[in-house]
C-alpha positions in Angstrom: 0.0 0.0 0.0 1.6 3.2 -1.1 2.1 6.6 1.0 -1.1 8.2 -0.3 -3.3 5.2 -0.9 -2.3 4.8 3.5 -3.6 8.2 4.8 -6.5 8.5 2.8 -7.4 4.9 4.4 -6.6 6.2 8.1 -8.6 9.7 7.1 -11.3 7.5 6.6 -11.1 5.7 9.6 -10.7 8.5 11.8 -13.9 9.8 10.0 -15.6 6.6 11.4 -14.4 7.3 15.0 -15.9 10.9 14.8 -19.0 9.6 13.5 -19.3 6.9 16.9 -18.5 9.5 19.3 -21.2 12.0 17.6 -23.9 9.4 17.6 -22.8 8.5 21.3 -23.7 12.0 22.7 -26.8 12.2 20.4 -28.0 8.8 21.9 -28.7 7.5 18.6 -28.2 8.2 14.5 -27.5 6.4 11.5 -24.2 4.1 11.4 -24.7 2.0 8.6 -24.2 3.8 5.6 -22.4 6.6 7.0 -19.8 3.8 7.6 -20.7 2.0 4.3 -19.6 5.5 2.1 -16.3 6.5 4.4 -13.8 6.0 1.4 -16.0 7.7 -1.2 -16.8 10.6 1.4 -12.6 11.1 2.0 -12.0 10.8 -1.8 -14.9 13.2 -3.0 -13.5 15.8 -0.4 -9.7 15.2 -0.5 -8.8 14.1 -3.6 -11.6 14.5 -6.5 -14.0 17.2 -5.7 -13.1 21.0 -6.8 -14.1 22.8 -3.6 -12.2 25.4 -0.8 -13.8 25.3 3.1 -12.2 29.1 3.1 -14.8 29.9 -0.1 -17.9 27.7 0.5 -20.0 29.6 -2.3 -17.0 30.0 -4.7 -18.2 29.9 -8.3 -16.0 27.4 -9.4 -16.6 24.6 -7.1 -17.3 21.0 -7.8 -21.0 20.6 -6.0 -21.5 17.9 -3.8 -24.9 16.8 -3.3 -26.7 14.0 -0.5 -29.6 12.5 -1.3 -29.3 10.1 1.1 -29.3 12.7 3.8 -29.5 10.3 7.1 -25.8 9.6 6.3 -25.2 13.2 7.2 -23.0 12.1 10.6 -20.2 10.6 7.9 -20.4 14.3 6.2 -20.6 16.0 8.9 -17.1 14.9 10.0 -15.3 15.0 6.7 -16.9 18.5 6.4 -15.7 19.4 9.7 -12.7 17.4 9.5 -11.3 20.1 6.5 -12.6 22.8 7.8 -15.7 24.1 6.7 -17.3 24.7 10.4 -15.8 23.8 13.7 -15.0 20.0 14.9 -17.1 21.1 18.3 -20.0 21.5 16.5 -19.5 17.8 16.0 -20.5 17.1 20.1 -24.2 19.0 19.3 -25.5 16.2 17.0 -29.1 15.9 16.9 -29.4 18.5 19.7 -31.9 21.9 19.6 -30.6 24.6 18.0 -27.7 23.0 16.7 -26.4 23.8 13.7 -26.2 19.6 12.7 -29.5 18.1 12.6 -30.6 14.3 12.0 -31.0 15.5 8.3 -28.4 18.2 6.8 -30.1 21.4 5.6 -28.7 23.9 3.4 -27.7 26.5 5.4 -24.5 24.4 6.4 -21.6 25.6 5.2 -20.3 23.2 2.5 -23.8 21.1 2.5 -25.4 22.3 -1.0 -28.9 20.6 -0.4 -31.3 20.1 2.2 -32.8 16.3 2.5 -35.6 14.4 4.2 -37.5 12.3 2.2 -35.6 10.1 -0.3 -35.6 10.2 -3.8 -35.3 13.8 -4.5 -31.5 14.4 -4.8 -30.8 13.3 -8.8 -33.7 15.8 -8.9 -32.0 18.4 -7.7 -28.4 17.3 -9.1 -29.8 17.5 -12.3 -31.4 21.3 -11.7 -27.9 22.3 -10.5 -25.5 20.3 -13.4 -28.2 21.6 -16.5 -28.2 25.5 -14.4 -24.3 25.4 -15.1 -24.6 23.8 -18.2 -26.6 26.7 -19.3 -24.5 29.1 -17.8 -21.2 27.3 -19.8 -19.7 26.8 -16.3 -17.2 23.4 -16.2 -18.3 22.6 -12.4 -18.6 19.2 -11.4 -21.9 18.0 -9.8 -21.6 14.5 -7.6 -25.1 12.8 -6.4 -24.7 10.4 -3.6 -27.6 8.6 -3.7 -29.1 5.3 -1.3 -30.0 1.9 -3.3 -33.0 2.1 -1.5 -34.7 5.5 -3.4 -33.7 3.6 -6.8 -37.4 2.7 -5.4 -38.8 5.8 -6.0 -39.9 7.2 -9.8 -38.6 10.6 -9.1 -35.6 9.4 -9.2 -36.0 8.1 -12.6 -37.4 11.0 -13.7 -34.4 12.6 -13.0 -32.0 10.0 -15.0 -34.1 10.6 -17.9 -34.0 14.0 -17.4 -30.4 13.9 -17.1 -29.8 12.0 -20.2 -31.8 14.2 -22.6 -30.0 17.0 -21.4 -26.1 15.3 -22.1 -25.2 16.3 -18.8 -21.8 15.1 -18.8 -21.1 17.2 -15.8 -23.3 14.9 -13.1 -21.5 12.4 -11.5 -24.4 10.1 -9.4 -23.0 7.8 -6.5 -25.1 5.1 -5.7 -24.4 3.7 -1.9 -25.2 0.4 -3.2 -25.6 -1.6 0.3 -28.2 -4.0 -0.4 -30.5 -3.1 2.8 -32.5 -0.4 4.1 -34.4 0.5 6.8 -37.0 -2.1 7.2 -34.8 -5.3 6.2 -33.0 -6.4 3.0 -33.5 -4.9 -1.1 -34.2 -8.0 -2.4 -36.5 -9.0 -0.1 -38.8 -5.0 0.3 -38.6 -4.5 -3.5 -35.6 -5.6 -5.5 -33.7 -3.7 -8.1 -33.0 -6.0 -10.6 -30.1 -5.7 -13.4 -29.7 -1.7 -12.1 -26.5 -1.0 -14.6 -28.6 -2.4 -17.2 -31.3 0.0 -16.3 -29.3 2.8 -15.8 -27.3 2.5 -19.0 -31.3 1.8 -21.0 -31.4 5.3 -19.7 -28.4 6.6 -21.3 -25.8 6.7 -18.5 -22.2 5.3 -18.6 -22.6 2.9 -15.9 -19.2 1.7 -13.9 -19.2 -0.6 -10.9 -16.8 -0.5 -8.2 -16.0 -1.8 -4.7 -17.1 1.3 -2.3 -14.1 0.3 0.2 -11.0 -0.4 -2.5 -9.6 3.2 -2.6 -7.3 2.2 -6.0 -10.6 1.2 -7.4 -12.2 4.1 -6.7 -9.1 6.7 -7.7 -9.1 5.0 -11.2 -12.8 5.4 -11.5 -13.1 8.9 -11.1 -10.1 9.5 -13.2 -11.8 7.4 -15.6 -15.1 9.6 -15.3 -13.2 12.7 -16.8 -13.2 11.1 -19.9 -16.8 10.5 -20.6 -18.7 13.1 -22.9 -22.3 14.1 -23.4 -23.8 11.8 -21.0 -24.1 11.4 -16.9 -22.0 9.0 -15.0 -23.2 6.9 -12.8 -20.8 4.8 -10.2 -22.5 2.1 -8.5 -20.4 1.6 -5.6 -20.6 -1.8 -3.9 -20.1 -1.1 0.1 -20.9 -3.1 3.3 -23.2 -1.2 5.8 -21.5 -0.9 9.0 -17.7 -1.6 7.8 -15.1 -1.7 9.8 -17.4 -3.1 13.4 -18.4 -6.6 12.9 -21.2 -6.5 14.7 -22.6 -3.9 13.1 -21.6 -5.2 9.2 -24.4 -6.1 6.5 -27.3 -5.6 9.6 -30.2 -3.3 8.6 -30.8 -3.0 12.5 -28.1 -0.3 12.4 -29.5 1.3 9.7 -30.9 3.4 12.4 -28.8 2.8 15.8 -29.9 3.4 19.2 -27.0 4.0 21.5 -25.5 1.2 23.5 -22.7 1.9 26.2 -20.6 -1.4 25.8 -21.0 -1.4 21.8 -19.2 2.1 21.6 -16.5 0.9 23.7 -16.4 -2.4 21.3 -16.9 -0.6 17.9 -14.1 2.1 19.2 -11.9 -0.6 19.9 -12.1 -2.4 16.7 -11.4 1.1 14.7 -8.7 2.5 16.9 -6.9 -1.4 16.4 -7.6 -0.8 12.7 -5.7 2.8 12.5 -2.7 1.4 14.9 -2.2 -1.4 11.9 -2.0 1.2 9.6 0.9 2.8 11.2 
């Protein structure tokens, strides 16, 4: 593993860290695919993404946008983590008046849409890629989006949409996990072939494992290269990586706070970091 490939691993993990000690002073929060999308979320915001914490609203910036928003606590501490807002906004989590709330709204700095119910984020990627389209802007947009609102027709709505427009500037993410809140995909309403779809719809499809960060850097290079259609990276993760207990369980999808598991799943990442060094 070289120099480079190394820290962005330990950024990540340290990310994952932040994330259980938020959720421990909130009491609860969701664990599983804010731990599932760690690697993309240190990529996006160290290595890929066009953007300056100093210049939130710059012109020129890449925009990053959540659909799935209950994975905020993972964004939350890379935003955080490279300055956009305090770290010790981190402890209010979930608390009144705080500026971090179980879903992120806009007026974060760095968060570029406001979320609650699924399904409306390629919407509002595609709004903000055809806007700079329009305006012959070269901005990046990235749309992380859940497996679970591939459920939803807004969503394709939006990949039509995207597609008939050549938006070659919109990058969509999907956090492809298999479960969601209730139990597993297959079993709630299953997906099918979704690269076949996807690519039906006109999108340059690429597949990748959500965790290998070699995988993922040659990906996004590889994205650069495609013209006069979206992206779309299906990234296969494991909810929960990095705590066993916690790995491929939709019960923390949604985790309520338990004393002797934050002691366990801090272990677990802090012996994970050490072997790193």
């Amino acid at each position: 593993m070289n120099k480079k490939i190394k820290e962005l691993k330990k950024k990540s993990i340290e990310l994952k860290i932040d994330v259980i000690k938020m959720l421990d002073k909130a009491g609860s929060g969701h664990v599983g695919g804010a731990f599932g999308m760690a690697e993309i979320f240190t990529l996006l915001y160290n290595e890929i993404a066009n953007i300056d914490p100093k210049k939130p609203d710059w012109k020129e910036r890449d925009y990053i946008l959540v659909s799935n928003g209950h994975i905020c606590p993972i964004w939350y501490a890379i935003l955080a983590n490279i300055g956009y807002f305090d770290r010790k906004k981190l402890d209010k989590l979930r608390k009144v008046d705080s500026l971090l709330q179980g879903h992120p709204k806009i007026n974060i700095p760095g968060v570029e849409n406001s979320s609650g119910m699924l399904g409306h984020g390629l919407s509002q990627a595609v709004g903000v890629a055809l806007g700079l389209k329009m305006k012959k802007m070269k901005n990046k947009v990235f749309c992380i989006m859940s497996d679970g609102e591939q459920q939803e027709g807004q969503t394709w709505e939006a990949a039509m949409s995207a597609s008939k427009y050549f938006l070659d500037n919109l990058v969509g993410i999907i956090d492809y996990n298999k479960i969601q809140i209730d139990g597993n995909i297959s079993d709630i309403m299953p997906l099918g072939d979704l690269k076949n779809k996807y690519e039906d719809f006109g999108w340059m499809v690429l597949d990748v494992n959500g965790h290998n960060i070699e995988h993922l850097l040659s990906c996004f290079e590889f994205v650069n290269k495609i013209k006069k259609q979206p992206t779309l990276i299906i990234a296969h993760t494991t909810p929960g990586k990095g705590v066993d207990f916690m790995e491929n369980k939709f019960e923390y999808h949604d985790w309520t706070d338990d004393g002797e598991e934050v002691k366990e799943a801090l272990r677990q990442l802090r012996q994970k970091l050490s072997d790193l060094y």
